[in-house]
mmCIF file as gemmi writes it, N, C-alpha and C atoms, coordinates in Angstrom:
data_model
loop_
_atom_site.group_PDB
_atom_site.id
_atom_site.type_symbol
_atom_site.label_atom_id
_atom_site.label_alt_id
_atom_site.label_comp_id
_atom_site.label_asym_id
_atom_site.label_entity_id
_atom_site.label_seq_id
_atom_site.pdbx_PDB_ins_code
_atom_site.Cartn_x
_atom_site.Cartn_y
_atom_site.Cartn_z
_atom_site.occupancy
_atom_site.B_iso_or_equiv
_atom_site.pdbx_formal_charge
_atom_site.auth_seq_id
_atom_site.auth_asym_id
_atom_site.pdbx_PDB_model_num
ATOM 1 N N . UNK Axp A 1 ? 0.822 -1.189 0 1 0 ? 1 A 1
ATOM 2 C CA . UNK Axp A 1 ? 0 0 0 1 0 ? 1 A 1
ATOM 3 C C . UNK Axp A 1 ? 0.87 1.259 0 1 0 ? 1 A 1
ATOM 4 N N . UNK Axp A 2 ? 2.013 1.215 0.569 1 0 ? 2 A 1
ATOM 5 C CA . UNK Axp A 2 ? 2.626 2.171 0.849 1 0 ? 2 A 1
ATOM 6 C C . UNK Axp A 2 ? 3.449 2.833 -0.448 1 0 ? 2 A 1
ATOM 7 N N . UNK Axp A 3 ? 3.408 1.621 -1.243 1 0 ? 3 A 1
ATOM 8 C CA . UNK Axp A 3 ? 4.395 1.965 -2.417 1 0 ? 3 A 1
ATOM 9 C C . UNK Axp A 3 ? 4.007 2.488 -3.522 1 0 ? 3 A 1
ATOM 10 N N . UNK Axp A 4 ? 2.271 2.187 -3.176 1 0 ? 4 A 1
ATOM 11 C CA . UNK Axp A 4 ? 1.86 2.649 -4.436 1 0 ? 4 A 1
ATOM 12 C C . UNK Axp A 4 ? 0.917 4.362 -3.989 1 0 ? 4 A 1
ATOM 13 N N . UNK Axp A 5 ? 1.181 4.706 -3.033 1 0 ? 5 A 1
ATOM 14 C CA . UNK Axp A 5 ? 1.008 5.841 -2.171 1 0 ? 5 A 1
ATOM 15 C C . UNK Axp A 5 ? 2.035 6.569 -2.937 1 0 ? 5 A 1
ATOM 16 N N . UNK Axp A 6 ? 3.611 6.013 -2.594 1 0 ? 6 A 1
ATOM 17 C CA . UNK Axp A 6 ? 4.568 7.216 -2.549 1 0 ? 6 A 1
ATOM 18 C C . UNK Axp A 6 ? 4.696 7.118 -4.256 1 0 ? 6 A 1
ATOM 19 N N . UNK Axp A 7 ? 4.35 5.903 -4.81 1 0 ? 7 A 1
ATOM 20 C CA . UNK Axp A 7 ? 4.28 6.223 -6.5 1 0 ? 7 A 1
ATOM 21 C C . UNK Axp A 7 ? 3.319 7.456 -7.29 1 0 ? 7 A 1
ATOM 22 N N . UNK Axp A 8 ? 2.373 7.195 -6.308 1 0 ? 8 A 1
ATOM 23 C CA . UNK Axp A 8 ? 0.969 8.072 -6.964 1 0 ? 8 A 1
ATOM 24 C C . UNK Axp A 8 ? 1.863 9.692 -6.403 1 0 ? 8 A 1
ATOM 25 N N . UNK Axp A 9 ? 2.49 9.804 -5.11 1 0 ? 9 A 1
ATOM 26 C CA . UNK Axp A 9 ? 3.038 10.93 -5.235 1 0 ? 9 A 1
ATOM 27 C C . UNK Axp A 9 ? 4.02 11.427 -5.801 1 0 ? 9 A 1
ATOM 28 N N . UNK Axp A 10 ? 5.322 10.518 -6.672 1 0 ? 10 A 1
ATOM 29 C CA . UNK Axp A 10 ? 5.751 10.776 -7.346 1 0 ? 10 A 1
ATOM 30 C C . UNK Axp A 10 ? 5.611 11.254 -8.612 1 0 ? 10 A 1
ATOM 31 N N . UNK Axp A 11 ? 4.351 10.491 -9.012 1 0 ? 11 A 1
ATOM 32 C CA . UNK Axp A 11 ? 3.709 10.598 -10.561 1 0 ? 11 A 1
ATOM 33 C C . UNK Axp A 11 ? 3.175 12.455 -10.031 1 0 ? 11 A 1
ATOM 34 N N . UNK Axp A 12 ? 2.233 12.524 -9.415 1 0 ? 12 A 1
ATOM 35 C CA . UNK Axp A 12 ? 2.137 13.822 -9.143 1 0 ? 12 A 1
ATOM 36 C C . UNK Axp A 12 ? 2.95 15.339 -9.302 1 0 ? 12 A 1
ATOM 37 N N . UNK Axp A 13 ? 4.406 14.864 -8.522 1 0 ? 13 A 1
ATOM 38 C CA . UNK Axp A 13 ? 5.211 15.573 -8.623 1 0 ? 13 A 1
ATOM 39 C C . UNK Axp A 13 ? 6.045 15.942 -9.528 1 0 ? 13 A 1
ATOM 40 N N . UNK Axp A 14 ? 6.142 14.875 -10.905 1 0 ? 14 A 1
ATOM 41 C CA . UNK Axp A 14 ? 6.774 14.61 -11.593 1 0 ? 14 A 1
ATOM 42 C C . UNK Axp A 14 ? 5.531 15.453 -13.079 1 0 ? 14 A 1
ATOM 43 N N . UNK Axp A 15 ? 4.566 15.376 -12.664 1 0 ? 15 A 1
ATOM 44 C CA . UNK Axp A 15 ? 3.497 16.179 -13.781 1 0 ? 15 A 1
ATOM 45 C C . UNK Axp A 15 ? 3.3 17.275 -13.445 1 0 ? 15 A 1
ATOM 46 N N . UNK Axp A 16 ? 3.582 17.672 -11.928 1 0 ? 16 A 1
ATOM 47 C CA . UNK Axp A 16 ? 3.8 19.197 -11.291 1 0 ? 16 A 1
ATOM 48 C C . UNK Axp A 16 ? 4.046 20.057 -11.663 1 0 ? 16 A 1
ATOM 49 N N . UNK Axp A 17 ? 5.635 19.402 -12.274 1 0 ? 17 A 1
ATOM 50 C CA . UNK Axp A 17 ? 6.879 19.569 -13.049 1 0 ? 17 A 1
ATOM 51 C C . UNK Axp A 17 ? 7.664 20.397 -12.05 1 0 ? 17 A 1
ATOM 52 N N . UNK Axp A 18 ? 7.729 19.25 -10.792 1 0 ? 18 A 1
ATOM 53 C CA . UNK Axp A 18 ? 8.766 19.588 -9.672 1 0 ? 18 A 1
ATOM 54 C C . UNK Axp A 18 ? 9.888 19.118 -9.403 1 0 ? 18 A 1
ATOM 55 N N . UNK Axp A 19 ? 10.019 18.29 -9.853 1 0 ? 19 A 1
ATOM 56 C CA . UNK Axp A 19 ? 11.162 17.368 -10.473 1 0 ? 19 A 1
ATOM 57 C C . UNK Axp A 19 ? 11.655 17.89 -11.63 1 0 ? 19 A 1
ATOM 58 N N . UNK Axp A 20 ? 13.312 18.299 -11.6 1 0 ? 20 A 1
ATOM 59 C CA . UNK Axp A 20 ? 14.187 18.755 -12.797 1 0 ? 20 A 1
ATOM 60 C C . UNK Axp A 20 ? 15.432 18.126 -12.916 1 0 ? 20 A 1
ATOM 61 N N . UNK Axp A 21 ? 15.476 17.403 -14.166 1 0 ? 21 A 1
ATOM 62 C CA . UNK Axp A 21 ? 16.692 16.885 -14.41 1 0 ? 21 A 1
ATOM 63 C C . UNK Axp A 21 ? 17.816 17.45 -15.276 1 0 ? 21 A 1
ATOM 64 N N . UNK Axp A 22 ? 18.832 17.425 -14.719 1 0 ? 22 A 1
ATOM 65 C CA . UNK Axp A 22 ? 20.123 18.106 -15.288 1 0 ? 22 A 1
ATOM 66 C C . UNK Axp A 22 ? 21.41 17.289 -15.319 1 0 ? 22 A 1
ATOM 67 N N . UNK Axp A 23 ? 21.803 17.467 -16.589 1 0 ? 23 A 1
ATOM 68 C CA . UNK Axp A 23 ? 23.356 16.381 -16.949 1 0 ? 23 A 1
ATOM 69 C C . UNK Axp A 23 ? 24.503 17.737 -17.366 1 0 ? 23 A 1
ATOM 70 N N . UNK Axp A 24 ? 25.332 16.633 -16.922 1 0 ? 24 A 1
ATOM 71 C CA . UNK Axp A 24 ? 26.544 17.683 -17.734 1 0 ? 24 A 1
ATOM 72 C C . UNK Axp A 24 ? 27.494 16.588 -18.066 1 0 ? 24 A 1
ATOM 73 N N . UNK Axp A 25 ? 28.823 16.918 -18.749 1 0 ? 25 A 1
ATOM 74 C CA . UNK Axp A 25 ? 29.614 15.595 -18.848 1 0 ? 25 A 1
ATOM 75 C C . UNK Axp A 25 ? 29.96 14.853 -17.858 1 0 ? 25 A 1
ATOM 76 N N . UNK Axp A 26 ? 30.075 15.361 -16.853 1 0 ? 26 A 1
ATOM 77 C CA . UNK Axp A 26 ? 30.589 14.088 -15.778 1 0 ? 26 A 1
ATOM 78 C C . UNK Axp A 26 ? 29.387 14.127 -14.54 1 0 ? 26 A 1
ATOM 79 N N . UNK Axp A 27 ? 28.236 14.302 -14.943 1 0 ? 27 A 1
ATOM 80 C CA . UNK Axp A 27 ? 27.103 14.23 -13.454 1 0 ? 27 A 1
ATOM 81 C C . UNK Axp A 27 ? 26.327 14.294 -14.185 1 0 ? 27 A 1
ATOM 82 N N . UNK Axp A 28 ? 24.697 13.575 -13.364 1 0 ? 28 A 1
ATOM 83 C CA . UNK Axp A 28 ? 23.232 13.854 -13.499 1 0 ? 28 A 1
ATOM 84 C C . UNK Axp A 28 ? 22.937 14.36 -12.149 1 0 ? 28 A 1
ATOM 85 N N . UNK Axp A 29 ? 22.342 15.286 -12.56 1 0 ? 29 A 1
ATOM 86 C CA . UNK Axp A 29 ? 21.347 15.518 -11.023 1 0 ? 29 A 1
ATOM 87 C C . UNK Axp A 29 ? 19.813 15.693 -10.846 1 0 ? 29 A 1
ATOM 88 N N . UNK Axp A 30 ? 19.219 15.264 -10.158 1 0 ? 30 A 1
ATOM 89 C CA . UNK Axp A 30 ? 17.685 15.024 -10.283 1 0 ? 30 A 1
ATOM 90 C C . UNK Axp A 30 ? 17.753 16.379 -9.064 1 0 ? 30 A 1
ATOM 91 N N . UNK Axp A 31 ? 16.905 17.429 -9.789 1 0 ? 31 A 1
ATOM 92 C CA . UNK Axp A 31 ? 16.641 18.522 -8.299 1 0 ? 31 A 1
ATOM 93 C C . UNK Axp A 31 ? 15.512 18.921 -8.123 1 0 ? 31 A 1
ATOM 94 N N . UNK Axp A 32 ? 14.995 18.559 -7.074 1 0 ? 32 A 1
ATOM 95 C CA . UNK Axp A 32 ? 13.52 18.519 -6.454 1 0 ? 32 A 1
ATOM 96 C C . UNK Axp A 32 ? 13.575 20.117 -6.048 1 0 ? 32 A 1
ATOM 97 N N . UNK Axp A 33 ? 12.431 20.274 -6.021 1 0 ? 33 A 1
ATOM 98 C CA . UNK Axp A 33 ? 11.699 21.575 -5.608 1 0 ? 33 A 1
ATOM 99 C C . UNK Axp A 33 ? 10.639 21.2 -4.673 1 0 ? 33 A 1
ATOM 100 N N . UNK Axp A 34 ? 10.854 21.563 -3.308 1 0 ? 34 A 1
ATOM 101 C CA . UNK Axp A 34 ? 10.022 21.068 -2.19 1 0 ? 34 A 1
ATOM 102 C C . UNK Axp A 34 ? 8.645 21.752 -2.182 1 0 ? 34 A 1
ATOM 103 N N . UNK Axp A 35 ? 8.916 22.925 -2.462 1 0 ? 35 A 1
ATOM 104 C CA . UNK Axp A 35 ? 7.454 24.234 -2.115 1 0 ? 35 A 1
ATOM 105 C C . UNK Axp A 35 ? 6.525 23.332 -3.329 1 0 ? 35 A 1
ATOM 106 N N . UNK Axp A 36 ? 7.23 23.065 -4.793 1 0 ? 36 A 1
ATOM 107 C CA . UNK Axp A 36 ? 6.534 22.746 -5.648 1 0 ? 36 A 1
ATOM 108 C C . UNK Axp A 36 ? 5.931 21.538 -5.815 1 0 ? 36 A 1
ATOM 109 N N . UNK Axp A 37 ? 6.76 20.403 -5.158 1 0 ? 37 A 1
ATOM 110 C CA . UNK Axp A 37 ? 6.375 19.254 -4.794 1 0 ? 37 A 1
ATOM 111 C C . UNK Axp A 37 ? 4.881 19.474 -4.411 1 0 ? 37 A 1
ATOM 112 N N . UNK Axp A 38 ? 5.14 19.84 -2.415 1 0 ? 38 A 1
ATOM 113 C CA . UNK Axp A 38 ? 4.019 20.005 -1.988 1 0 ? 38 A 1
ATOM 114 C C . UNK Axp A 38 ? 2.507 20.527 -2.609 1 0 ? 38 A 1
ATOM 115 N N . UNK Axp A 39 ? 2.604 21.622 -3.267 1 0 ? 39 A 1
ATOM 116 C CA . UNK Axp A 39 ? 1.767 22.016 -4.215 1 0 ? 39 A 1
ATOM 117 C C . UNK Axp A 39 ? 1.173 21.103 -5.364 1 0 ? 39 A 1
ATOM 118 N N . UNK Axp A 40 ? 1.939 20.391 -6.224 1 0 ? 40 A 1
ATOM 119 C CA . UNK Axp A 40 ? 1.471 19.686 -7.056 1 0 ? 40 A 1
ATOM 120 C C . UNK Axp A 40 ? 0.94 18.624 -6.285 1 0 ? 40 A 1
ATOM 121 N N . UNK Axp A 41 ? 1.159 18.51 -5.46 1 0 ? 41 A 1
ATOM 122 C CA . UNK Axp A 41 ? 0.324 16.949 -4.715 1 0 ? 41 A 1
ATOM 123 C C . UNK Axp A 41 ? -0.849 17.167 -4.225 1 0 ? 41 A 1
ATOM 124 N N . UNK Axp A 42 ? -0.805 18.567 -3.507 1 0 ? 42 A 1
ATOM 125 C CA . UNK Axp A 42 ? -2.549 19.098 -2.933 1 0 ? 42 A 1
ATOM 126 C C . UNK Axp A 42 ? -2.853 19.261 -3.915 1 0 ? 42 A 1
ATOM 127 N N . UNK Axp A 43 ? -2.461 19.97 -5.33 1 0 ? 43 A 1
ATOM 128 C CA . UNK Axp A 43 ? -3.224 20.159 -6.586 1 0 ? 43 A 1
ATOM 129 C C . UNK Axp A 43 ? -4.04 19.097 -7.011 1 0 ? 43 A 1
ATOM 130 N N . UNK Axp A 44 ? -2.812 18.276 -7.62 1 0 ? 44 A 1
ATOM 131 C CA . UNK Axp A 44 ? -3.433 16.614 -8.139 1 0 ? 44 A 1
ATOM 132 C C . UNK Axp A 44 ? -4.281 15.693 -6.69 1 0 ? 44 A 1
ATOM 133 N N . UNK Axp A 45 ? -4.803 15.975 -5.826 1 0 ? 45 A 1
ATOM 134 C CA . UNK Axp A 45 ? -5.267 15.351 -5.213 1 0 ? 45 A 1
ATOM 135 C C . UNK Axp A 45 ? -6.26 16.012 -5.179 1 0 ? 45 A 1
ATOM 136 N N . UNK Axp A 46 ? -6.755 17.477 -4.828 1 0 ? 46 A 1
ATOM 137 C CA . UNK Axp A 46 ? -7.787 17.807 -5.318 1 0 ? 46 A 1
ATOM 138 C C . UNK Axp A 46 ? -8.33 17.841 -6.818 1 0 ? 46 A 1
ATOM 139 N N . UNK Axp A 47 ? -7.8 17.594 -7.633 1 0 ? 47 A 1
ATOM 140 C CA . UNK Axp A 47 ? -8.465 17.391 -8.883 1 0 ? 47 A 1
ATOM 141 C C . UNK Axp A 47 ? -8.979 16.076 -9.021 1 0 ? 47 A 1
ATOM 142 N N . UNK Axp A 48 ? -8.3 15.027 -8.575 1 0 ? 48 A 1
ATOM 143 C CA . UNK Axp A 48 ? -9.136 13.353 -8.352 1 0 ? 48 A 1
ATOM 144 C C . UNK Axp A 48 ? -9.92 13.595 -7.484 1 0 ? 48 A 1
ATOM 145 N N . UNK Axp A 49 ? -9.831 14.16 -6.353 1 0 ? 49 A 1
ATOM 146 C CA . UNK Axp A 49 ? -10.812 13.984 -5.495 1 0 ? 49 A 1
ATOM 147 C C . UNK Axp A 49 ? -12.397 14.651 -6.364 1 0 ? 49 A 1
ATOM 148 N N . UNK Axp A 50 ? -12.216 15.908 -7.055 1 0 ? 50 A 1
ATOM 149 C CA . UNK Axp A 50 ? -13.383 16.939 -7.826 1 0 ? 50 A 1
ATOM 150 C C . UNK Axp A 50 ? -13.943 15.797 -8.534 1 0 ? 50 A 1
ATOM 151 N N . UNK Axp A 51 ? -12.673 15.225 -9.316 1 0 ? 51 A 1
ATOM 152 C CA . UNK Axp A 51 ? -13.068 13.917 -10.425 1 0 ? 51 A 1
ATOM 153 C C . UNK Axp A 51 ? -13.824 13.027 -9.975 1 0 ? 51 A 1
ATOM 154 N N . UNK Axp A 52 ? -13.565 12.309 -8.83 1 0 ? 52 A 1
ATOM 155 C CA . UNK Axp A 52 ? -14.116 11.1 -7.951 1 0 ? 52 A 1
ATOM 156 C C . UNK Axp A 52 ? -15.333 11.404 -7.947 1 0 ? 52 A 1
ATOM 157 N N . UNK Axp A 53 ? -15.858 12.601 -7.157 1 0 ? 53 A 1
ATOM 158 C CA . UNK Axp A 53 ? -16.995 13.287 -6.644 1 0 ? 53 A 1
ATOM 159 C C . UNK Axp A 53 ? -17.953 13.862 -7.767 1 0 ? 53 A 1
ATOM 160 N N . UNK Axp A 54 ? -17.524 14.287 -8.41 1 0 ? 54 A 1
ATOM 161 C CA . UNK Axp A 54 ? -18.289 14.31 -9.868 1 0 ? 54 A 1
ATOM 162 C C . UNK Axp A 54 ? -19.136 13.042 -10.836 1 0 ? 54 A 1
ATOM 163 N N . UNK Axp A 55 ? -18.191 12.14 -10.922 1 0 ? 55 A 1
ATOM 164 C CA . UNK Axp A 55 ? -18.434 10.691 -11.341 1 0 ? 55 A 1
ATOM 165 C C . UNK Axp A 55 ? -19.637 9.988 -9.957 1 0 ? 55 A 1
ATOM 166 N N . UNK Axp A 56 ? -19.44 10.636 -8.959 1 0 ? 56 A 1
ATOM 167 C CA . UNK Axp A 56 ? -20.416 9.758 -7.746 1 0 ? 56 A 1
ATOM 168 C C . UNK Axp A 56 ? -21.879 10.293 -7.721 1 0 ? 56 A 1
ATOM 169 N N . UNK Axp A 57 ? -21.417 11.873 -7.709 1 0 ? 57 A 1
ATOM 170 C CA . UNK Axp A 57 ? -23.12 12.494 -8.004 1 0 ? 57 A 1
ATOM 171 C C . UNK Axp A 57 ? -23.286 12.657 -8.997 1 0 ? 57 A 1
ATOM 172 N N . UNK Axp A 58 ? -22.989 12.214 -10.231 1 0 ? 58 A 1
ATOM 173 C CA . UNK Axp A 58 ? -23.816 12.176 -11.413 1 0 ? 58 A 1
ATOM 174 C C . UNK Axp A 58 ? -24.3 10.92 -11.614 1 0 ? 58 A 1
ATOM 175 N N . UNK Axp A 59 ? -24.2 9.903 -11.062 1 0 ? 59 A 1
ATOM 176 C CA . UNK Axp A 59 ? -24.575 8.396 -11.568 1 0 ? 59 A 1
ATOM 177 C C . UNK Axp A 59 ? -26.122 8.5 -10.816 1 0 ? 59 A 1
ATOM 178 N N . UNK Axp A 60 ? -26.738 8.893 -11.199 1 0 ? 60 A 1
ATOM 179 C CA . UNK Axp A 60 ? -28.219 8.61 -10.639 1 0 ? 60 A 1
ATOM 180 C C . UNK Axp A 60 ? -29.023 6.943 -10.984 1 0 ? 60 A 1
ATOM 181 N N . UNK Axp A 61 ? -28.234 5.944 -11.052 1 0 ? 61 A 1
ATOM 182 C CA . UNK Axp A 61 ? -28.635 4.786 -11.538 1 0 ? 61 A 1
ATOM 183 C C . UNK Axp A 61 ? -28.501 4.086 -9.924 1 0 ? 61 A 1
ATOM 184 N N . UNK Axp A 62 ? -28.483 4.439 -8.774 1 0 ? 62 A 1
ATOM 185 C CA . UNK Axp A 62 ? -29.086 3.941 -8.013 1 0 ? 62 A 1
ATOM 186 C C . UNK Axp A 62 ? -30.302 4.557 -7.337 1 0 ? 62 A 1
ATOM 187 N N . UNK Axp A 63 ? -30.77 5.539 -7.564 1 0 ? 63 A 1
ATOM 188 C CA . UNK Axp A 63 ? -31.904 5.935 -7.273 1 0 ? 63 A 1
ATOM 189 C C . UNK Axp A 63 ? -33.323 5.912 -8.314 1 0 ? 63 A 1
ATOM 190 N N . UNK Axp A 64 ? -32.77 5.278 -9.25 1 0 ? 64 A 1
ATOM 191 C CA . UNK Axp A 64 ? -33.54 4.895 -10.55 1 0 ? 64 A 1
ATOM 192 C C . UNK Axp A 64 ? -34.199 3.775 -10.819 1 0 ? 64 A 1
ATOM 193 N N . UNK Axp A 65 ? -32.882 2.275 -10.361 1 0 ? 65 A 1
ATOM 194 C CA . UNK Axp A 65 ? -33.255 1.237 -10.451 1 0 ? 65 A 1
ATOM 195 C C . UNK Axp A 65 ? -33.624 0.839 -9.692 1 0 ? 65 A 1
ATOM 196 N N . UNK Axp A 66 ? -34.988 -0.096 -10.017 1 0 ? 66 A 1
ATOM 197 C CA . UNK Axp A 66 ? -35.4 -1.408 -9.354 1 0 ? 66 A 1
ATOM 198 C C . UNK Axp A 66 ? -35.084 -2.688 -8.876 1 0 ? 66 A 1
ATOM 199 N N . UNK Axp A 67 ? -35.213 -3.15 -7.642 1 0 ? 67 A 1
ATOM 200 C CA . UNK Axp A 67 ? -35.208 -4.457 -7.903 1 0 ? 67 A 1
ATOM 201 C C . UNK Axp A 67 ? -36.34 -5.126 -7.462 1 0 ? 67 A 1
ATOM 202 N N . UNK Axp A 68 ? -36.154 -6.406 -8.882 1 0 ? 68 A 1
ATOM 203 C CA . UNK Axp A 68 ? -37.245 -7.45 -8.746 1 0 ? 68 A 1
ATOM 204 C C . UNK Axp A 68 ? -36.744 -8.995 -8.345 1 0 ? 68 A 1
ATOM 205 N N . UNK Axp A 69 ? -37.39 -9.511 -7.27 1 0 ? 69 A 1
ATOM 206 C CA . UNK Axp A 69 ? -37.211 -10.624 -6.917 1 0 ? 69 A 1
ATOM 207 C C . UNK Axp A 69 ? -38.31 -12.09 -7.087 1 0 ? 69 A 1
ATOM 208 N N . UNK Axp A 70 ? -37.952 -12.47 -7.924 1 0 ? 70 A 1
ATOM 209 C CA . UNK Axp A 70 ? -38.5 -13.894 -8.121 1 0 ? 70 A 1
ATOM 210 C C . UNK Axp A 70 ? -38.455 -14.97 -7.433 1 0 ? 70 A 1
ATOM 211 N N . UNK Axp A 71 ? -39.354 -15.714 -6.773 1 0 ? 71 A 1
ATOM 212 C CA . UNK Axp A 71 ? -38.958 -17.556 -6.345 1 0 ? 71 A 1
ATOM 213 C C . UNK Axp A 71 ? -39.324 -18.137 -7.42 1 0 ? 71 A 1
């Protein structure tokens, strides 16, 4: 559970575009941006969450359908 927690926050951070990668001839460096991190993660979590919640109150197909029971 945990891994796919800190994945979903990576993917987040990484579409943030808080994460910057930089090479030169003799190094790579991956350099995080913390303020931006944080931000893109409350961002992208409120936008699934809007998403989630949108998709839940629009399905009116349980207050619609019936059920019928036969012996």
């Amino acid at each position: 559970m945990i891994k796919y927690l800190l994945g979903v926050i990576t993917a987040l951070a990484i579409i943030g575009g808080a994460l910057d990668f930089d090479s030169d001839e003799e190094s790579w460096r991956l350099i995080i941006n913390k303020k931006q991190v944080l931000s893109s993660v409350q961002d992208g979590t409120i936008r699934i969450f809007n998403q989630g919640k949108k998709i839940l109150s629009s399905s009116d197909a349980i207050e619609t359908s019936t059920l019928t029971v036969e012996n």
